[in-house]
C-alpha positions, 0 to 999 in steps of 0.5 A, a space after each residue: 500500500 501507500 504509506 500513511 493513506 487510507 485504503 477505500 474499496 469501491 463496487 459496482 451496483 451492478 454485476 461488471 464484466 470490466 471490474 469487480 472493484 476499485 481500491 483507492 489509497 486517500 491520503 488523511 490529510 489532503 484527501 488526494 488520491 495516491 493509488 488506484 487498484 481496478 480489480 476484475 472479475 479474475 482477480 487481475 489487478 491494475 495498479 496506477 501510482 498517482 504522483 506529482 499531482 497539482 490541485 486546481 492548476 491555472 490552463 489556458 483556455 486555449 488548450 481545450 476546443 470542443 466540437 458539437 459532434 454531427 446529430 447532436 442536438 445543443 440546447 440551452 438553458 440561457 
């Protein structure tokens, strides 16, 4: 495990063929993520080590641009 995170088991609803659960290491402290575990209906685990993580970062609007995709209806509430 981490060290000095909280461990928090997550399960479907729903029976899954992707995943049977997912554990997160929490960090107490600031609550941020460190590991997350997918473990399938086999038992295989995949494991992504969460690192360097910047909470709430300035990014330009110009690094992201959308695109309605064809047959996509737009309503809005304004």
């Amino acid at each position: 495990g981490v060290a000095g995170a909280a461990g928090l088991g997550l399960t479907p609803s729903q029976a899954n063929d992707e995943f049977e659960r997912i554990l997160l290491a929490v960090e107490p402290d600031s609550l941020l993520i460190r590991r997350v575990t997918l473990v399938d209906p086999l038992g295989d685990r995949m494991v992504f080590d969460l690192y360097d993580l910047v909470e709430n970062p300035t990014l330009p609007d110009d690094q992201f641009h959308f695109e309605i995709p064809k047959g996509v209806d737009v309503i809005s509430s304004r």
